[in-house]
KEBA-46353 format. One record per residue: residue number from 1; x negated, y negated, z of N, C-alpha, C in turn. Coordinates in Angstrom, 1 decimal. Each point is the difference from the previous one (the first is absolute). Layout:
N
+-------+--------+--------+--------+--------+--------+--------+--------+--------+--------+
! semar !   n_px !   n_py !   n_pz !  ca_px !  ca_py !  ca_pz !   c_px !   c_py !   c_pz !
+-------+--------+--------+--------+--------+--------+--------+--------+--------+--------+
!   NUM !      X !      Y !      Z !      X !      Y !      Z !      X !      Y !      Z !
...
+-------+--------+--------+--------+--------+--------+--------+--------+--------+--------+
% end
This chain:
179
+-------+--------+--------+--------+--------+--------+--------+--------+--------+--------+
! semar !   n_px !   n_py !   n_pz !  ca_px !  ca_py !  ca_pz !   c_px !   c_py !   c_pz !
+-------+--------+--------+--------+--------+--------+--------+--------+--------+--------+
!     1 !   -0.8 !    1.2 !    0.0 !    0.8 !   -1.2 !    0.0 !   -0.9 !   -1.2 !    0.0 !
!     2 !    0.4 !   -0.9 !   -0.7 !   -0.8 !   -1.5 !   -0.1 !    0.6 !   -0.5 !    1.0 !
!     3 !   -0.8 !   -1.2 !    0.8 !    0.2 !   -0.5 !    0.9 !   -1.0 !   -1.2 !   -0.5 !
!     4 !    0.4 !   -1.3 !    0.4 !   -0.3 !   -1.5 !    0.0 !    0.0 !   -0.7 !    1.1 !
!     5 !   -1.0 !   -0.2 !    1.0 !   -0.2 !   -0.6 !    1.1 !   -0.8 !   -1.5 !   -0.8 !
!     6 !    1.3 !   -1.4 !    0.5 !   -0.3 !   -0.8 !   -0.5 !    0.0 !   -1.4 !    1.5 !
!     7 !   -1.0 !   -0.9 !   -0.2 !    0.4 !   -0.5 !    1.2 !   -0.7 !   -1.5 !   -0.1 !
!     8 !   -0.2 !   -1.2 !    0.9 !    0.0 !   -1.3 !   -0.7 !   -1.2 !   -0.4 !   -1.0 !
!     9 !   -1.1 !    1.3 !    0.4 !   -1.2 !    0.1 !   -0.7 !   -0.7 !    1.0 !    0.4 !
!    10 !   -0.9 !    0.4 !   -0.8 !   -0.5 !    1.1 !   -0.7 !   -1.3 !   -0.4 !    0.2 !
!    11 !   -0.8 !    0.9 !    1.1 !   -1.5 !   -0.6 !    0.0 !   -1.1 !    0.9 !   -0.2 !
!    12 !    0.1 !    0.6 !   -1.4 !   -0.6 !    1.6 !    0.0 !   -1.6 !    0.5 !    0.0 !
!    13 !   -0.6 !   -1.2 !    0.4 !   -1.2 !    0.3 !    0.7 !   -1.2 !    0.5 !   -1.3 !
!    14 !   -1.2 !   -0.2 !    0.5 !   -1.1 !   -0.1 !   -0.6 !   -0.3 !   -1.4 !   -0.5 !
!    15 !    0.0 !    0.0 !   -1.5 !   -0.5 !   -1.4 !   -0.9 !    1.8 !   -0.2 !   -0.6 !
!    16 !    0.8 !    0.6 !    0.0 !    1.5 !   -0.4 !   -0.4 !    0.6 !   -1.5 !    0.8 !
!    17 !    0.7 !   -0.7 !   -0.7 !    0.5 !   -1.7 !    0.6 !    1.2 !    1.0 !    0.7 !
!    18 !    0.3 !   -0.7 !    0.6 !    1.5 !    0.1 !    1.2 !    1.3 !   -0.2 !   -1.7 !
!    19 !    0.9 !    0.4 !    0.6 !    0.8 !    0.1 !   -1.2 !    1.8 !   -0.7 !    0.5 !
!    20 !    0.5 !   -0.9 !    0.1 !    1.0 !   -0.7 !    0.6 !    1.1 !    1.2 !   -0.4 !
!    21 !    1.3 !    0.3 !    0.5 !    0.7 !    0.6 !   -0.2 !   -0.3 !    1.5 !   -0.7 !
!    22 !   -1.2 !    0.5 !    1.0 !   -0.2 !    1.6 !   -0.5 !    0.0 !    1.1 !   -0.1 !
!    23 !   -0.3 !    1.0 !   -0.6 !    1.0 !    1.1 !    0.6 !   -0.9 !    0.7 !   -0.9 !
!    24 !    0.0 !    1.7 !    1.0 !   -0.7 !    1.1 !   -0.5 !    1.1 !    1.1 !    0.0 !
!    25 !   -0.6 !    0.6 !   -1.3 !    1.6 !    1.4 !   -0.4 !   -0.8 !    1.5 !    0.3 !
!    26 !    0.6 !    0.7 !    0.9 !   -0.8 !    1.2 !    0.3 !    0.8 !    0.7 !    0.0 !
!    27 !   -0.7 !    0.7 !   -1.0 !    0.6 !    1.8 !   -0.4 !   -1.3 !    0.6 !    0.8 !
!    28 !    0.9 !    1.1 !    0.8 !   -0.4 !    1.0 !    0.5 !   -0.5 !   -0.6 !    1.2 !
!    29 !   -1.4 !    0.9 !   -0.1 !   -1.7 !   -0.4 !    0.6 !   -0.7 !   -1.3 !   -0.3 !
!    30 !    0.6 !   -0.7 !   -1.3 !   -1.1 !   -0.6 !   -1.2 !    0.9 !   -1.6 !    0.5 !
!    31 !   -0.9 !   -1.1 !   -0.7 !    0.6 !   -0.8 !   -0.4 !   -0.1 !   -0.4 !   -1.3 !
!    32 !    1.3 !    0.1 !   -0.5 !    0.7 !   -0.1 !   -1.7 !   -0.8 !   -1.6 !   -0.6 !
!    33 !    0.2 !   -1.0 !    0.9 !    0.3 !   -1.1 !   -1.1 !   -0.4 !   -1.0 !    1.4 !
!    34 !   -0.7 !   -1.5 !   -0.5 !    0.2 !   -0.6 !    1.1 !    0.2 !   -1.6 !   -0.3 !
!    35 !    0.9 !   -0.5 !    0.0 !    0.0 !   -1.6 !   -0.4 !    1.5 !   -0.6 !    0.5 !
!    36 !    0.9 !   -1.1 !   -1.2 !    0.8 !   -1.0 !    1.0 !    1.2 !    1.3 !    0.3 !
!    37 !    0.7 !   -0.1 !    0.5 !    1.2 !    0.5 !    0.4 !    1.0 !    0.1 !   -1.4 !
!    38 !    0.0 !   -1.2 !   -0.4 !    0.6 !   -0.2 !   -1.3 !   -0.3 !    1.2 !   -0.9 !
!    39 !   -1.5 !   -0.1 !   -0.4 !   -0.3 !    0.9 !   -0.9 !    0.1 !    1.1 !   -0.1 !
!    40 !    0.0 !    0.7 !    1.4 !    0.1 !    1.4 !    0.7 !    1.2 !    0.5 !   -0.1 !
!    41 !    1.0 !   -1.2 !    0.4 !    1.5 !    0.8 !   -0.5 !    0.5 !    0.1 !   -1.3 !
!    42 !   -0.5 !   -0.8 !   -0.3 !    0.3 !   -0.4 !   -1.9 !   -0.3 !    1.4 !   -0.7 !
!    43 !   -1.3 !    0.5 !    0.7 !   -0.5 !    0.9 !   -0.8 !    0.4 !    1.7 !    0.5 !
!    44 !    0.6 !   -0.2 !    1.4 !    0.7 !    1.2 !    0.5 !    0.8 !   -0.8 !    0.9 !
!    45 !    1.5 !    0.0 !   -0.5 !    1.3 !   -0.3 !    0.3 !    0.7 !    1.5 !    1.1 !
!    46 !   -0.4 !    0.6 !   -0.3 !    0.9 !    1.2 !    0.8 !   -1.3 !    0.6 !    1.4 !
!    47 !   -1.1 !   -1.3 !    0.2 !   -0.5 !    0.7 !    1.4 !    1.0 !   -0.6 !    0.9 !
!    48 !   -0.5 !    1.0 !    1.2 !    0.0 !   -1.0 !    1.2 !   -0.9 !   -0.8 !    0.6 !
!    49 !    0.9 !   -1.0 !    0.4 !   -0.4 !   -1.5 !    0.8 !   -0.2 !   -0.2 !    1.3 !
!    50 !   -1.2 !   -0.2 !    0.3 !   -0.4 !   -0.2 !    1.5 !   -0.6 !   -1.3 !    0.1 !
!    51 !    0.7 !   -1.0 !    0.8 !   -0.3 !   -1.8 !    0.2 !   -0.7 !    0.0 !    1.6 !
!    52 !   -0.8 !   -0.1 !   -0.4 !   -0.8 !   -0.3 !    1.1 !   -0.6 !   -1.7 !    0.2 !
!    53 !    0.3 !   -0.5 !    1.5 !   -0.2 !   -1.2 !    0.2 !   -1.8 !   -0.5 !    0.1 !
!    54 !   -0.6 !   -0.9 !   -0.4 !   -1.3 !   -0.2 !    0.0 !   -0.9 !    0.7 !   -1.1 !
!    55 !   -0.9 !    0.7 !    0.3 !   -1.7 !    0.3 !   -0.4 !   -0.1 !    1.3 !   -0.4 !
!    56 !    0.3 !    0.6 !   -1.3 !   -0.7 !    1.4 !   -0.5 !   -1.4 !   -0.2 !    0.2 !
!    57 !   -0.7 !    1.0 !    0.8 !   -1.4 !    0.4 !   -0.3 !   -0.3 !    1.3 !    0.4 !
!    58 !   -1.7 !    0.2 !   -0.5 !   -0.1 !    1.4 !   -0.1 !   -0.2 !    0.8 !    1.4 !
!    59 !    0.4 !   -0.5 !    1.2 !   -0.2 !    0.1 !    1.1 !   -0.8 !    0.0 !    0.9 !
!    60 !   -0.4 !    0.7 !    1.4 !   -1.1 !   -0.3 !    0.7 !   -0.9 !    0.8 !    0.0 !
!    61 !   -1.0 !   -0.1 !    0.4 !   -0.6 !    1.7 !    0.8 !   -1.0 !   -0.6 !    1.1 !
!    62 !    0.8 !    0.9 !    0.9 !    0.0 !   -0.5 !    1.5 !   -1.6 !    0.8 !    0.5 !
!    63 !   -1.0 !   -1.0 !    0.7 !   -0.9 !    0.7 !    0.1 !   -0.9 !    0.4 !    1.4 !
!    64 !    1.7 !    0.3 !    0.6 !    0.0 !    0.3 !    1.2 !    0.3 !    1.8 !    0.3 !
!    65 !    0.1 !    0.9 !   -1.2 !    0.5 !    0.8 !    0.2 !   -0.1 !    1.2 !    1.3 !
!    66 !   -1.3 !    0.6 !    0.0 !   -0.3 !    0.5 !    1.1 !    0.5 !   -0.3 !    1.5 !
!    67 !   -0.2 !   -1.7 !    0.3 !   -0.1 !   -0.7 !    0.8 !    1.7 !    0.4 !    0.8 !
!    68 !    0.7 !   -0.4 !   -1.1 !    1.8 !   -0.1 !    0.3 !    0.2 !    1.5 !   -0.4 !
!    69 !   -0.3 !    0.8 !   -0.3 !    0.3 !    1.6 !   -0.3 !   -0.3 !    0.8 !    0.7 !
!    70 !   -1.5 !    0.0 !    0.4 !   -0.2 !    1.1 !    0.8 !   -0.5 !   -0.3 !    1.6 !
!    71 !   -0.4 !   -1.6 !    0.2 !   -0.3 !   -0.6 !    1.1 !    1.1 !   -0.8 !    0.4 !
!    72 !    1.2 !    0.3 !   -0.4 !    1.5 !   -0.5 !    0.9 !    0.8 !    0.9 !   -0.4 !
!    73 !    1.0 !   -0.3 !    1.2 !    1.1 !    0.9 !   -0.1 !    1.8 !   -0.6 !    0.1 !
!    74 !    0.0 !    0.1 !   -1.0 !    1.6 !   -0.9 !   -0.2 !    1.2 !    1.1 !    0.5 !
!    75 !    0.4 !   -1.1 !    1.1 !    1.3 !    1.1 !    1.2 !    1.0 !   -0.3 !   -1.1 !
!    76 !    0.9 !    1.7 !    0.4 !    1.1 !    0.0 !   -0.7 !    1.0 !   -1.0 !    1.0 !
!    77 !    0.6 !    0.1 !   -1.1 !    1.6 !   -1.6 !    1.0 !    0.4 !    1.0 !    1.0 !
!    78 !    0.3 !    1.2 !    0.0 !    0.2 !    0.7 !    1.2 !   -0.8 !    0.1 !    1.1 !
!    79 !   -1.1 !   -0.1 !    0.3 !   -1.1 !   -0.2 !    1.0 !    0.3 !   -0.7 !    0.5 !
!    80 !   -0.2 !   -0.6 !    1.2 !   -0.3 !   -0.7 !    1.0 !   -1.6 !   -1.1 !   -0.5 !
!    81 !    0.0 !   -0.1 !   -0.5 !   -2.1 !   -0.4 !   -0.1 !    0.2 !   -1.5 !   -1.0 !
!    82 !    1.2 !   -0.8 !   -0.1 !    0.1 !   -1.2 !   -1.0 !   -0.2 !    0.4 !   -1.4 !
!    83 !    0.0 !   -1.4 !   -1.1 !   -0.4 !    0.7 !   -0.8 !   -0.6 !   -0.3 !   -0.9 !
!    84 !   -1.3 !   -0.7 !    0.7 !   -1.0 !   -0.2 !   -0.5 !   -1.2 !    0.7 !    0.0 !
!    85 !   -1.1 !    0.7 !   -1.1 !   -1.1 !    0.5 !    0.2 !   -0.7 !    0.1 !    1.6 !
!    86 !   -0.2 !    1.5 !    0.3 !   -1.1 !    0.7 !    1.5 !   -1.0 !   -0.5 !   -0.8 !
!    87 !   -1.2 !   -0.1 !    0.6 !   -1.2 !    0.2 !   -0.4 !   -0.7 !   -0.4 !    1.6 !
!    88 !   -1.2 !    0.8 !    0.3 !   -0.9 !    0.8 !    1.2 !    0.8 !   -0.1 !    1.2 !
!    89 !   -0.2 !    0.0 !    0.8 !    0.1 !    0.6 !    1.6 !    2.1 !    0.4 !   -0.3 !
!    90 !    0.4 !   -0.8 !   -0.4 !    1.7 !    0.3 !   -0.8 !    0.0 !    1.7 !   -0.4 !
!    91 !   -0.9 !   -0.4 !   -1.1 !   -0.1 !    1.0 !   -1.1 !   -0.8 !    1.4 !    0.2 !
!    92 !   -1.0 !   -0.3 !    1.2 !   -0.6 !    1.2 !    0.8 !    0.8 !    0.8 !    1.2 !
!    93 !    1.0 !   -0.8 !    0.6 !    0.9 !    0.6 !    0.7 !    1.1 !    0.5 !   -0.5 !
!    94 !    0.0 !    0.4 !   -1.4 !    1.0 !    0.7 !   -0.4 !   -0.5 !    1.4 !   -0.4 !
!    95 !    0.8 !    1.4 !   -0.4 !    0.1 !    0.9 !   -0.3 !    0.1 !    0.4 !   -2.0 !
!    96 !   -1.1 !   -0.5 !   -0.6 !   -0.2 !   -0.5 !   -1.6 !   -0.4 !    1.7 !   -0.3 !
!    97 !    1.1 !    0.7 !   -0.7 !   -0.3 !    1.0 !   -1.0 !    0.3 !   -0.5 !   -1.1 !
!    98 !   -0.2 !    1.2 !   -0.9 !   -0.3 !   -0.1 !   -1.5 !    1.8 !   -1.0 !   -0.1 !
!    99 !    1.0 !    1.0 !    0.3 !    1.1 !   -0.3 !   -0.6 !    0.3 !   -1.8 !    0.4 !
!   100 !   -0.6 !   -0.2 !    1.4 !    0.2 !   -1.6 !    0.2 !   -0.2 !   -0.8 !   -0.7 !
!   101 !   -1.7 !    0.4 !    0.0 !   -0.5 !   -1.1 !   -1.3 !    0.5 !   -0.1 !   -1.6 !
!   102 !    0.7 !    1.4 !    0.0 !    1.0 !   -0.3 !   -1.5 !    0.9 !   -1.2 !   -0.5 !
!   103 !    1.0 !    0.6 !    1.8 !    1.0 !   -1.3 !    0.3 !   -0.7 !   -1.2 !   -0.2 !
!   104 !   -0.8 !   -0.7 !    0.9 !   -0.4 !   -0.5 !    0.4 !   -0.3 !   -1.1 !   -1.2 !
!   105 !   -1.0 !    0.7 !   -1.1 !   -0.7 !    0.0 !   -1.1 !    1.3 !   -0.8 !   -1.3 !
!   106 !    1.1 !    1.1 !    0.3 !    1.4 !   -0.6 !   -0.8 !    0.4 !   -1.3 !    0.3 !
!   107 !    0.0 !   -0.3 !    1.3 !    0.7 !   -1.4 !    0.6 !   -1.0 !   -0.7 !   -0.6 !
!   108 !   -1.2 !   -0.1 !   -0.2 !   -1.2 !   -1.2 !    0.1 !    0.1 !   -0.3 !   -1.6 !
!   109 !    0.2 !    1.1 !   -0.9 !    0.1 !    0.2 !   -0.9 !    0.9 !   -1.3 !   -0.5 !
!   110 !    1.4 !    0.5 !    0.4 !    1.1 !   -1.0 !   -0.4 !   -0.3 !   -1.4 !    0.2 !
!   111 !   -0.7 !   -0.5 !    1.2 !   -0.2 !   -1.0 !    0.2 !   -1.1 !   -0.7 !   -0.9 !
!   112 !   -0.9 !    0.7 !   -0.5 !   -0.9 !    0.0 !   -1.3 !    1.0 !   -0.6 !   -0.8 !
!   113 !    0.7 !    1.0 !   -0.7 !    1.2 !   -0.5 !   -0.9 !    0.5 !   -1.3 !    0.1 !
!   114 !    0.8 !   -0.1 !    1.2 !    0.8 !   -1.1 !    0.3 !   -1.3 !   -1.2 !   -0.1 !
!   115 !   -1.3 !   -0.1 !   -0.2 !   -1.0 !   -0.8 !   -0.2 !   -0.2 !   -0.5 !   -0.8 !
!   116 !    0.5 !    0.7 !   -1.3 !   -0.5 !   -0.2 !   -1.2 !   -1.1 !    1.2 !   -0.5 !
!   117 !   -0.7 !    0.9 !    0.5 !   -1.3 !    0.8 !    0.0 !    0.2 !    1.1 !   -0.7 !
!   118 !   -0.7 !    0.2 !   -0.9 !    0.1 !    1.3 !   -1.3 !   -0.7 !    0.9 !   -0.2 !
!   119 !   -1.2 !   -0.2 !    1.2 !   -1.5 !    0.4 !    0.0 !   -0.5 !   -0.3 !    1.5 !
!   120 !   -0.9 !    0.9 !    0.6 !   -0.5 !    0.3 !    1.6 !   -1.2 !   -0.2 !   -0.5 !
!   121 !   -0.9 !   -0.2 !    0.6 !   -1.6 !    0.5 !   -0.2 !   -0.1 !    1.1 !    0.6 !
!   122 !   -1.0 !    1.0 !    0.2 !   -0.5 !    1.1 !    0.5 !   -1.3 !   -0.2 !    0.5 !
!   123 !   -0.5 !    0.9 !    0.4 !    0.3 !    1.7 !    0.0 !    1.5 !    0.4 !    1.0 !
!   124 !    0.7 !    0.7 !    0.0 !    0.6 !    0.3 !    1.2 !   -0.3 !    1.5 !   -0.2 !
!   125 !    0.3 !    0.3 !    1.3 !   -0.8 !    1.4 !    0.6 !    1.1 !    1.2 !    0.3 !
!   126 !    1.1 !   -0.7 !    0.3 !    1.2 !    0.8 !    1.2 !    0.5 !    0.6 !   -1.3 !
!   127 !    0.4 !    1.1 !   -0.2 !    1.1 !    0.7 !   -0.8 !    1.3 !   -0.4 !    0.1 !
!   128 !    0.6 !    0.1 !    1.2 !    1.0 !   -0.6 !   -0.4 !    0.5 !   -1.2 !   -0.2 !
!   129 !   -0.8 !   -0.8 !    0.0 !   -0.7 !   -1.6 !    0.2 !    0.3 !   -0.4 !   -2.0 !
!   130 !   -0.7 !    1.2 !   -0.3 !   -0.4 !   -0.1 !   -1.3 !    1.3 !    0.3 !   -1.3 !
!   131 !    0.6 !    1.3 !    0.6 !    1.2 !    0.3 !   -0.2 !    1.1 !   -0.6 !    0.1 !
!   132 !    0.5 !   -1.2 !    0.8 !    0.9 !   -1.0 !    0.2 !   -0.9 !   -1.3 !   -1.8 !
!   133 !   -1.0 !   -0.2 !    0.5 !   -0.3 !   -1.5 !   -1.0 !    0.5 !    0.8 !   -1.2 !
!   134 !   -0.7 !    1.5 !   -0.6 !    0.5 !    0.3 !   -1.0 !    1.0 !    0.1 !   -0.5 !
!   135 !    0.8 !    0.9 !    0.9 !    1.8 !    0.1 !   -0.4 !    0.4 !   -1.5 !    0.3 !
!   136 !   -0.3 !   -1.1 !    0.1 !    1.0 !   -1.5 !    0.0 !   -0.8 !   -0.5 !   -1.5 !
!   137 !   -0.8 !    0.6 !   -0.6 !   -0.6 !   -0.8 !   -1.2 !   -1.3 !   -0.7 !    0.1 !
!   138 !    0.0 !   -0.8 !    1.4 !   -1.1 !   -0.9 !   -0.2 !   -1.3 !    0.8 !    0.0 !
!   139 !   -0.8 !   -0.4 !   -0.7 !   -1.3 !    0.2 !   -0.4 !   -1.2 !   -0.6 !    1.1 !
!   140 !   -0.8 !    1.5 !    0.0 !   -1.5 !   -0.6 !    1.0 !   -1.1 !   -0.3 !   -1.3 !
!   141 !   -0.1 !   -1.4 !    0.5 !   -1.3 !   -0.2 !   -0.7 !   -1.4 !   -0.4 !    0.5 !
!   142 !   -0.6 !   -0.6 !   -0.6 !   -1.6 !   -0.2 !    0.9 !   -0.3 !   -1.3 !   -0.7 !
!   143 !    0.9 !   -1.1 !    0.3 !   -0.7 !   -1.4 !   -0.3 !    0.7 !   -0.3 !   -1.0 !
!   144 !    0.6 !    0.7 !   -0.7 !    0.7 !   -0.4 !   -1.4 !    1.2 !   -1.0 !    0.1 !
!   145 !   -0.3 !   -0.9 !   -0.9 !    1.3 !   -0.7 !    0.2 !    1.4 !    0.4 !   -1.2 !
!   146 !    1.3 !   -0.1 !    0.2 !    0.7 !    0.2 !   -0.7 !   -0.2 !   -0.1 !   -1.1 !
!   147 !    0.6 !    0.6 !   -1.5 !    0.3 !    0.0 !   -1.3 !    0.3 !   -1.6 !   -0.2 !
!   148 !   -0.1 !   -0.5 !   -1.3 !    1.3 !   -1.2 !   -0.7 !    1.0 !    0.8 !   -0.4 !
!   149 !    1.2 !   -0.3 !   -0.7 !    1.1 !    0.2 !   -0.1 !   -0.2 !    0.1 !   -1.5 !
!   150 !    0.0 !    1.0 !   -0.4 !    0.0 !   -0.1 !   -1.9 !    0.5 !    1.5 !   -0.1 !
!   151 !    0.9 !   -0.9 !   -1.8 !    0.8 !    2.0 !   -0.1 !   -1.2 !    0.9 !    0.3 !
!   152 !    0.2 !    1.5 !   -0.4 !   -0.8 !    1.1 !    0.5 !   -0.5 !    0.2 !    1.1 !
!   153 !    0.1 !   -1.2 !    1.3 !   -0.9 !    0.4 !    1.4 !    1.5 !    0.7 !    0.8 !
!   154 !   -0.5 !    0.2 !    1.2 !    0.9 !    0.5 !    1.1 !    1.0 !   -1.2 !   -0.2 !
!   155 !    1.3 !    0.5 !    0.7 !    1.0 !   -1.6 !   -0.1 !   -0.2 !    0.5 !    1.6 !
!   156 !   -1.1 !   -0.7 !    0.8 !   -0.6 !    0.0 !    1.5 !    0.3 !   -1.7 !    0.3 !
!   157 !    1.2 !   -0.4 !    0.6 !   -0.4 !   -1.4 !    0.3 !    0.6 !   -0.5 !    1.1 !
!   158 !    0.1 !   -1.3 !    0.7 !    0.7 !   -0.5 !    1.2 !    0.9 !   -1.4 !   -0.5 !
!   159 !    1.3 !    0.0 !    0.6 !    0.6 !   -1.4 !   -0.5 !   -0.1 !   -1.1 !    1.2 !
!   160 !   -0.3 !   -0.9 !    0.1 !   -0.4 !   -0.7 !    1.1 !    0.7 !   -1.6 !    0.3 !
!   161 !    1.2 !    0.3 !    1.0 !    0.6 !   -2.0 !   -0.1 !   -0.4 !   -0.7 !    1.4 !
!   162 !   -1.0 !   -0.8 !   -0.8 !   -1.0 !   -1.1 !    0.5 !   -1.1 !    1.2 !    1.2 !
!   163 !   -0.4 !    0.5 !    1.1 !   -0.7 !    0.6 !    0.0 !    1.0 !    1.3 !    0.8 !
!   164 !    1.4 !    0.5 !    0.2 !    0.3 !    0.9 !   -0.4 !    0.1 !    1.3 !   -1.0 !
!   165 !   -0.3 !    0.9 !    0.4 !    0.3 !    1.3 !   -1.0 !    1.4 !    0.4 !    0.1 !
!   166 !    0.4 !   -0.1 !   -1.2 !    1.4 !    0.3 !   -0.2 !    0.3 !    1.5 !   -0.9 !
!   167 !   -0.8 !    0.4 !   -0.4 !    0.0 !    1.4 !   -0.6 !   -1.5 !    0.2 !   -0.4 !
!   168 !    0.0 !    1.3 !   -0.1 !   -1.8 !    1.0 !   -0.2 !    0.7 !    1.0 !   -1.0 !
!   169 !   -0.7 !    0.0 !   -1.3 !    0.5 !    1.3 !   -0.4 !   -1.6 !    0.4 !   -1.0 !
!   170 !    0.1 !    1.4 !    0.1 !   -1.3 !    0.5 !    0.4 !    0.5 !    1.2 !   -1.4 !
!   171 !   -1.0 !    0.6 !   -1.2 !    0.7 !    0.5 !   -1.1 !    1.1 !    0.2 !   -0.3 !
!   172 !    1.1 !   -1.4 !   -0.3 !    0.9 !   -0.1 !   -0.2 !    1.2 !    0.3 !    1.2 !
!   173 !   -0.5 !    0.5 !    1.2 !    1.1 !    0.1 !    0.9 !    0.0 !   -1.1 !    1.0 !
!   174 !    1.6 !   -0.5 !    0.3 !   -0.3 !   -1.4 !    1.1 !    0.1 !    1.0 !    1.3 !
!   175 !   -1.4 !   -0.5 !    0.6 !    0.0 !    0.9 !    1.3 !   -0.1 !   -0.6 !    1.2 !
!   176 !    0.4 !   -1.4 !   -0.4 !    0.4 !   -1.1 !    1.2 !    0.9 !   -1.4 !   -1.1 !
!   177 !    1.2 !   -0.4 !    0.9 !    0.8 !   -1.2 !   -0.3 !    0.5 !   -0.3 !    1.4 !
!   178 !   -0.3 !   -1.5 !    0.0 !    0.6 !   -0.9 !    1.0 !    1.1 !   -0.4 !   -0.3 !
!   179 !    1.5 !    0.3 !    0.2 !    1.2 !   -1.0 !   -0.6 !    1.0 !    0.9 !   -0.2 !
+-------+--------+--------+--------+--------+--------+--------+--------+--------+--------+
% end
């Protein structure tokens, strides 16, 4: 299915100018096509339309990964423990097996998302640490910064109004929206 995430501008990163009223069309995994909104429906009338308020770009990569993944631990809303990141004497007084740091791994994850973030740095070490970032999509890298936005790359990017994230969608899936 085509899909057209279009929003007040289009900032697709590298040596590309910012693009006023822009919008990227992603089939699949991929992205199809990338320019005004205008042009994108003109030329595929039967996608769907996704308006997003503010800033298409290719998103973050957060290069804290380890740090918030395997050296904190994000309480479930059922806990007792708030809910903001453990980290030491918090985080040593708890009971951390494999399956925790899974959980654990998932919540921190989303909050990645809800960031804007498409990409962790590494190394991470924990299995199941490693198994949560992969099954959510984002990518461990080592210093790399994001893609630009041009047909044939990943359609990997974050929509952002003024310095909120309002949607993350990571090869073609939105795997975070605010709204």
């Amino acid at each position: 299915m085509l899909t057209i995430h279009t929003a007040d501008v289009l900032a697709p990163g590298g040596e590309s100018p910012s693009v006023p009223g822009g919008a990227v069309l992603v089939e699949g995994r991929a992205i199809a096509a990338v320019g005004t909104y205008g042009e994108l429906t003109a030329a595929h009338p039967t996608a769907r339309v996704r308006r997003w308020p503010g800033t298409i770009t290719p998103g973050l990569l957060n290069p804290d990964g380890p740090e918030l993944l395997e050296r904190s631990y994000h309480p479930d809303p059922r806990e007792d423990l708030g809910s903001e990141p453990l980290t030491g004497e918090a985080l040593s007084s708890l009971d951390m097996t494999e399956a925790r740091w899974g959980a654990s791994a998932r919540r921190g994850v989303q909050r990645l998302l809800a960031q804007g973030a498409v990409a962790v740095t590494g190394p991470l070490r924990r299995p199941a640490v490693i198994d949560a970032v992969h099954r959510s999509g984002l990518r461990i890298e080592h210093g790399v910064t994001p893609m630009p936005l041009r047909p044939g790359g990943d359609a990997t990017f974050a929509i952002f109004d003024a310095t909120e994230c309002v949607a993350t969608v990571i090869r073609g899936r939105l795997l975070h929206r605010r709204r």
